[in-house]
N, C-alpha and C positions, 0 to 999 in steps of 0.2 A: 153390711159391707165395711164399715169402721171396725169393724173387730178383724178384718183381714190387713186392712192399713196397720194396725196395732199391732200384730202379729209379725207383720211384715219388719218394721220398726223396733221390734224385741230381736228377731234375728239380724236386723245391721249391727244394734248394738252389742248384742253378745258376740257377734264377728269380728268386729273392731276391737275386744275387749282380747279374745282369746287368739286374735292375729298376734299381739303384744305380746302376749304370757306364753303362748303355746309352739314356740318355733323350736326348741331343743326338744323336743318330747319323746321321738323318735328312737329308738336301740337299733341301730344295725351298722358291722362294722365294714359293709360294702358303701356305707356314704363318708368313710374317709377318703374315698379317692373323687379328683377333680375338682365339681364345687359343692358336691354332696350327693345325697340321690334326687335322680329329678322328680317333680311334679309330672302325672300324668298330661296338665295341661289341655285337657277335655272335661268336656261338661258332664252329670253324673248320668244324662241320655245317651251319649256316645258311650262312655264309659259301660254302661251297660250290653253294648254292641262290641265291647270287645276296644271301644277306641276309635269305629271310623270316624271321621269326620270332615275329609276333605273333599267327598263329594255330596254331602247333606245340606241340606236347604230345608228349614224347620220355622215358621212363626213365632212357635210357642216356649224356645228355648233359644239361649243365645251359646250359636257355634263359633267361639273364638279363636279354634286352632286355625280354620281357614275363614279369613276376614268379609271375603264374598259371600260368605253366605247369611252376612247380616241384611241384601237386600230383600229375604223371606221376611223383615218386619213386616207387621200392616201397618196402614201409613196414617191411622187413626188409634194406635193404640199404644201404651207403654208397659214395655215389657221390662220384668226383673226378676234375676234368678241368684239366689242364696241354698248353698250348701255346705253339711258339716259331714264328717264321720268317723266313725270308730274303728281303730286298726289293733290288731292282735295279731304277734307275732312273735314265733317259735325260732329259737335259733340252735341249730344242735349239729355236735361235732360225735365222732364216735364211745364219745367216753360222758360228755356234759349236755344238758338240757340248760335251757335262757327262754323266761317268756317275759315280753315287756307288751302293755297295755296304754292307747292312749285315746282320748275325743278332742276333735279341734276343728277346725271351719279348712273347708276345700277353698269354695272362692265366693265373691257374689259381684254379681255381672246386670248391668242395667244395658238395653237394649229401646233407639227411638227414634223415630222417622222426623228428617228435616224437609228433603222435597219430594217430589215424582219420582225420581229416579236417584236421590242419594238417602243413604239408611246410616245411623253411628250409633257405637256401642263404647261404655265405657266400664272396668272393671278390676278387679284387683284377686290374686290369685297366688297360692304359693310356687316359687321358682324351683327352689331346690332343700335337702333338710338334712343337717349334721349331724349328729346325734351318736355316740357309742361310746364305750368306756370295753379295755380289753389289757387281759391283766395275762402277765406272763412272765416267769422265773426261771432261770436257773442254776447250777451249783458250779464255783470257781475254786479248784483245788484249791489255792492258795488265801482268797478271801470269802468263803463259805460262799453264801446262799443270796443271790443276787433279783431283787422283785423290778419288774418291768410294768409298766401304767403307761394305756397309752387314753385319749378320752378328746374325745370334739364336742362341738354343740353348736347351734346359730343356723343359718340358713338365708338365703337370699329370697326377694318378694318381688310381684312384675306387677306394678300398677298399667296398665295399657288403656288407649283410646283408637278404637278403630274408627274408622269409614269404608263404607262400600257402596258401588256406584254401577247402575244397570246401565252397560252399552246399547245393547240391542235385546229385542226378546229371548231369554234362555241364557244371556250372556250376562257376565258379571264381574269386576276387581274389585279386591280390598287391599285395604293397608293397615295394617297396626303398628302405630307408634306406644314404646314400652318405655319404663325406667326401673330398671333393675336396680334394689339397693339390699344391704343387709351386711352383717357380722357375721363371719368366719373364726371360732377360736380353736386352739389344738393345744393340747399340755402333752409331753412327753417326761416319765417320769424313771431313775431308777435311784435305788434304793437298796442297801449292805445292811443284812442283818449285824446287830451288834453295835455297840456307839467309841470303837474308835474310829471310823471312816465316815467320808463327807459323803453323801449325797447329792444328786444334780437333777434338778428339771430347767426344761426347756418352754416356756411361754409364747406361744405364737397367736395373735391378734389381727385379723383381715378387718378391714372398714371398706366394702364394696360397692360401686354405685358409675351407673351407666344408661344411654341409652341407645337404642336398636328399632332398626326397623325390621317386619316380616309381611310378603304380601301372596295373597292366591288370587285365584283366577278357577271360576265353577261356571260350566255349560250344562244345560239340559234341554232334552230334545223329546218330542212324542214319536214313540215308534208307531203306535195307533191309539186309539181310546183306549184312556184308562192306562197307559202303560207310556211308562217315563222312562227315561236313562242318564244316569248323569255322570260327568266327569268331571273332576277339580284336580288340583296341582298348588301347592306352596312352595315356598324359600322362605329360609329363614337365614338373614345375613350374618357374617360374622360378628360377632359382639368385642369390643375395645374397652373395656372396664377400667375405669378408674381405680387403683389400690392405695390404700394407706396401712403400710406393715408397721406395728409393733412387736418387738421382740425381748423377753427378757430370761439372761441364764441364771443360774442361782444356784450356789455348795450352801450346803446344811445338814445340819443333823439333827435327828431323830425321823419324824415323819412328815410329810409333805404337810398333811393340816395343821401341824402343830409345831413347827421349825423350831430349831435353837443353833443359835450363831449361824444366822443367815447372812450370805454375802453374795453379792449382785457381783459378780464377774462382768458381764456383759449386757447393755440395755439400750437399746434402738428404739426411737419413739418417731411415729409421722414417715417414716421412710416411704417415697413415692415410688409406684410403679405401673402392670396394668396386667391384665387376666384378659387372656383372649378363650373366647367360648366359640368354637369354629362352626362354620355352616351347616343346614340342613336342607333336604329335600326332599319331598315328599311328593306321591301322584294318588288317587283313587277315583274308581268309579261306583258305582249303584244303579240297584233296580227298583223300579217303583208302581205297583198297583191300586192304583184308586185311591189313594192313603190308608191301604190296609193292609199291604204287606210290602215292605223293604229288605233288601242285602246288599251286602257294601263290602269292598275289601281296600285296605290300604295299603302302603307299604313307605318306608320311609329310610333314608339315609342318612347318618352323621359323620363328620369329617373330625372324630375325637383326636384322631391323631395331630392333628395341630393345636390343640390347645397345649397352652402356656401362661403360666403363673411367673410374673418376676422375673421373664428370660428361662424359666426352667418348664419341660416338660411331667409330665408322668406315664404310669405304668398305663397307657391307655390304647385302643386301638379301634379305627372304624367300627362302626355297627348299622348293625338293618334289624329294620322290624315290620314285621307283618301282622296284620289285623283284617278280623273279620267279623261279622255280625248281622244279626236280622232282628228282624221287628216285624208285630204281628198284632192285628187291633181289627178283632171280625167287624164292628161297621162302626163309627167314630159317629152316625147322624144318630145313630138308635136314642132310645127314648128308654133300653133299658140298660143300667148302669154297668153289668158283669163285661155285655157289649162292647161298650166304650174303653174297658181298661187295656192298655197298652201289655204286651209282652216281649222281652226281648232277650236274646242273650248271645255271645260273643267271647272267640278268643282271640291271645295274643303271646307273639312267639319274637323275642328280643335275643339275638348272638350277645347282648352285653358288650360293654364299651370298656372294664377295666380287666386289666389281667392281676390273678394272684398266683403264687407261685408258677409261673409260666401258663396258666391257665387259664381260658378265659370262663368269664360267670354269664352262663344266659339266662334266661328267665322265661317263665311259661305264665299266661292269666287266664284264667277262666272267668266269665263274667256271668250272670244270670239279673234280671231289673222287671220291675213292673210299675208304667205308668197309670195313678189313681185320680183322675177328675174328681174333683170337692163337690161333692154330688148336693146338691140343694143351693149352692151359691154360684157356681159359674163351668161350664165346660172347659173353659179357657184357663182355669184356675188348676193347678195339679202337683200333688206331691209324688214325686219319684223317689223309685228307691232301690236300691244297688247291693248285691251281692259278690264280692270276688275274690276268688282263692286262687294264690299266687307261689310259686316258689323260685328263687333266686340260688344257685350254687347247686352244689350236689356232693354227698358224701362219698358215695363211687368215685368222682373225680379227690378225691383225700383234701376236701375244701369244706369250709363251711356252708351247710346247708340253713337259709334261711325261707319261712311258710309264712305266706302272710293270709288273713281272713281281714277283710275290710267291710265294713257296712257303713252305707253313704245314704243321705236322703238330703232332697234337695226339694225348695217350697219355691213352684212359678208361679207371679205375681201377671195377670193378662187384664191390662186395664184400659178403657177408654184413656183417650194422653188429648184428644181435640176430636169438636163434633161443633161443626157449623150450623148454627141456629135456622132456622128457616120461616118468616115472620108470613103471617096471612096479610 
């Protein structure tokens, strides 16, 4: 069992390690708009379902998106879930192909019973991720051939701490208290072949940091033996973000990496102000047999159109999303291992929140997952793992078409956490 603690231990620290180094990694030039592209914000069990999560109720994983369903802890054990994965993604217009490759830690989430009836979870998870660089030229009678660089990076992070508290039997609220922080950068760049003409870029610096509350509410009810139903509901309030803008303009010549006669026109340092990230809503239900086979649908709403950066809007607009998913595990008691492995798989259908050229971007996900119990050490002990193919844009709409392939694995840690002695 110390080799599972040690293991456990290797994946905090390499999460910790590649939280730090790995938040620009990202190529995609749909997370220039708003505060980047979001985090799924599900665990890589939901995930594999497509994403449900607000009306699941699970011991052996911790359901974050809806706070209630942290009273599925057992109330003698400690639970911890750490995950990483690898994204590969295709970006392509009708004339050019772009593939960028990355590996970096999703989230890791500790989940642990205080009394009878209250359960907290605490966790740290990516929020949002900047990431693109997008080059674009062209020719000016008069002063030739003019190059365009546009390039972000940075991303925001949500350390959170829930609680959730059983009212009555089947009845359940949570709350997540979060702090949102992170760095925001964007360079804008152009650039006159030839060295009689100045050159200008624009340096833009966010320093972000806030915090939010979000809470749900999950019921479940027996329609007869063996057969469950459940319904949950979240909000997610509006976020009041704190901002510190830095800005700096600049004429030079030659090339952006390599300036000559550089001259600072313009330079804003510390400029206060605030990023509003406007509310959510979300409802789901589920079906449940024996714990051996599950489906769930969700659906959710954003309120994009109010967000605001520094008094300014953008190109944004409401969205919904819809998810759905199943899960299928022939008997969880058996005694033979093929038995016990979990199956699941799951889509999801996003209208997309930004507009490009008058156009909006939706998104389609396919998920496919198999749950593996660590067969010789613990039933409770399991590594999951995640398949999903995604596409964002579409070249028939004359937009960039972006494809992603992601693979995710996540290692749950299910440990005795107290066990009261009992003396003869």
């Amino acid at each position: 069992m110390k080799n599972i603690y040690k293991l456990f231990l290797l994946l905090l620290i390499l999460f910790c390690i590649n939280l730090g180094f790995t938040q620009n990694e990202i190529s995609s030039p749909y997370s220039g708009f708003g505060i980047g592209k979001l985090s799924s914000g599900t665990s890589v069990t939901s995930q594999s379902m497509g994403g449900i999560s607000y009306a699941i109720q699970n011991p052996y994983f911790v359901n974050f998106k809806n706070p209630a369903s942290y009273v599925a802890f057992d109330s003698l054990t400690f639970l911890a879930d750490a995950s990483f994965y690898a994204l590969f993604t295709t970006l392509r217009t009708e004339t050019k192909t772009q593939k960028n490759n990355s590996v970096r830690p999703a989230y890791l989430a500790i989940g642990l019973p205080v009394t009878r009836h209250w359960r907290t979870s605490v966790g740290v998870l990516p929020f949002s991720d900047l990431g693109y660089t997008i080059l674009n030229s062209k020719t000016d009678e008069h002063i030739g051939k003019i190059s365009y660089t546009y390039k972000g990076n940075g991303g925001l992070i949500q350390l959170f701490w829930g609680n959730a508290f059983q009212l009555y039997k089947g009845l359940s609220v949570g709350i997540n208290t979060s702090y949102l922080f992170g760095h925001l950068a964007t360079t804008r760049i152009a650039e006159i072949e030839g060295s009689n003409y100045f050159n200008s870029a624009i340096d833009n610096s966010l320093n972000v940091n806030g915090i939010y509350l979000s809470g749900g509410v999950q019921y479940f009810f027996n329609l007869k033996e063996k057969h469950r139903i459940g319904l949950g509901a979240i909000y997610e309030n509006s976020l009041y973000l704190s901002v510190r803008k830095n800005e700096t303009v600049t004429i030079f010549q030659g090339r952006y990496e390599n300036m000559i006669g550089q001259d600072i026109i313009s330079n804003i340092n510390g400029k206060r102000g605030r990023m509003i990230i406007p509310q959510s809503i979300g409802a789901g239900t589920s079906y449940h047999y024996a714990n051996r086979f599950l489906i769930g649908l969700d659906a959710t709403w954003h309120q994009w159109e109010k967000f605001k950066l520094m008094n300014q809007s953008d190109s944004l607009k409401n969205s919904w999303e819809i998810k759905g998913g199943v899960q299928f595990t022939p008997n969880p008691q058996s005694n033979k291992y093929l038995k016990r492995i979990s199956i699941r798989t799951g889509v999801k259908y996003s209208t997309g929140y930004f507009i490009v050229d008058g156009k909006t971007v939706d998104e389609y996900t396919l998920a496919f997952g198999l749950g593996l119990p660590l067969k010789g050490i613990s039933s409770n002990h399991a590594i999951n793992i995640l398949f999903e193919y995604g596409q964002l844009g579409s070249l028939q709409k004359n937009i960039i078409a972006e494809n992603f392939i992601r693979l995710s694995v996540n290692f749950i840690l299910h440990e005795k956490w107290y066990q009261r002695r009992i003396l003869d």
